[in-house]
N, C-alpha and C positions, 0 to 999 in steps of 0.2 A: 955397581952403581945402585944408591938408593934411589927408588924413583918416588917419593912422598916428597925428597929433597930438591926435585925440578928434572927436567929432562924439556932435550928438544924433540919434536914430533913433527917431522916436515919442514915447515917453514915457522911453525907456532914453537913458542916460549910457554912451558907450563910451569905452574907451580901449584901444585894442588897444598899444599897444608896453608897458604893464603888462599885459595881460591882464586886464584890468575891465570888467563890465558892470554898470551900478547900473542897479537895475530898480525898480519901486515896492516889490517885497517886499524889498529889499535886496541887497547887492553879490554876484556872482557872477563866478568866476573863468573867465579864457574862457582854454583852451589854443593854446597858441604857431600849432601847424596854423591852427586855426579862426580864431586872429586876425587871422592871415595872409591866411586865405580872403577872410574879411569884409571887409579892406580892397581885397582886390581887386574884391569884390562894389562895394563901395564910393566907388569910382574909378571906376565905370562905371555910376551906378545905373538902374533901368530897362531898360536893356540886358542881354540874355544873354550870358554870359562861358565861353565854350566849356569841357566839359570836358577836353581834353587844354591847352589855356591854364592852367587851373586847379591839373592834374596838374606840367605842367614849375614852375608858381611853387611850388609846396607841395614838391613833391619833383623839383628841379633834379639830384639824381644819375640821373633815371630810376625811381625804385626804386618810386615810385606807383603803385596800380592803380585801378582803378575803384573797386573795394570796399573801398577805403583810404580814394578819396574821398567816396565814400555814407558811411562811418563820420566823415568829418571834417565834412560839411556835417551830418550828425549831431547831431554835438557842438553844432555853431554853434549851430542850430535850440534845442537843449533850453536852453541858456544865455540864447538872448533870448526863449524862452518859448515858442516856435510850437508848434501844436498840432497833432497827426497828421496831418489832415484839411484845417484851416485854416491856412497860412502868410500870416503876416503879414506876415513878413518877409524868406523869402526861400521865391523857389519855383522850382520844379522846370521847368526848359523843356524840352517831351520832344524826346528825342534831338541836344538840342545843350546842353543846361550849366545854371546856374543864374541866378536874376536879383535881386538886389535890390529888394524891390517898394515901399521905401519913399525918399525922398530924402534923404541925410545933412543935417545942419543944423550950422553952426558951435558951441560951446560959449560959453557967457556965463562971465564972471569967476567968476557966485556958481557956476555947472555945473561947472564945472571946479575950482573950490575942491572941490563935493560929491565929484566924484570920487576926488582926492586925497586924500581926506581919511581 
């Protein structure tokens, strides 16, 4: 499965190369960084994905810092809903990066019709 190409994540409909998250409350737009992140998240799920791994994919000039990336896994988080306390979906591994805590799933015809849509 390519996951740039969409994947399901729980109950959420992703499409990161649009920047789409269709949630049950409706579509939500995910920023270029955070889709970025997500797929990297996403390619590796279960696994922790170092943050300097993280930093060079997101920002390849160098120009990244940590608290570039705390604002971008951020982003990710409020768009697929996670809640302060509880991550559902993506969590914090302390002092080596972040992990995906869910398994991507491929998208069905009618999934992927929704999200296009």
């Amino acid at each position: 499965m390519q996951v740039r190409d969409g994947f399901r994540l729980g109950d959420l409909l992703v499409g990161p190369t649009a920047g789409h998250v269709l949630r049950p409350d409706g579509l939500q737009r995910l920023p270029a960084r955070a889709a970025e992140a997500l797929v990297a998240l996403a390619e590796q799920p279960g696994r922790a994905v170092a943050r300097e791994d993280l930093r060079n994919r997101l920002w390849p000039d160098g120009t990244g810092s940590d608290d570039a990336l705390v604002r971008c896994i951020g982003e990710l988080r409020h768009v697929l809903g996670d809640r302060r306390r509880t991550h559902r979906y993506v969590e914090t591994v302390g002092r080596q990066g972040y992990r995906l805590v869910l398994e991507p799933a491929p998208l069905s015809a009618e999934e992927r019709a929704q999200l296009e849509s």
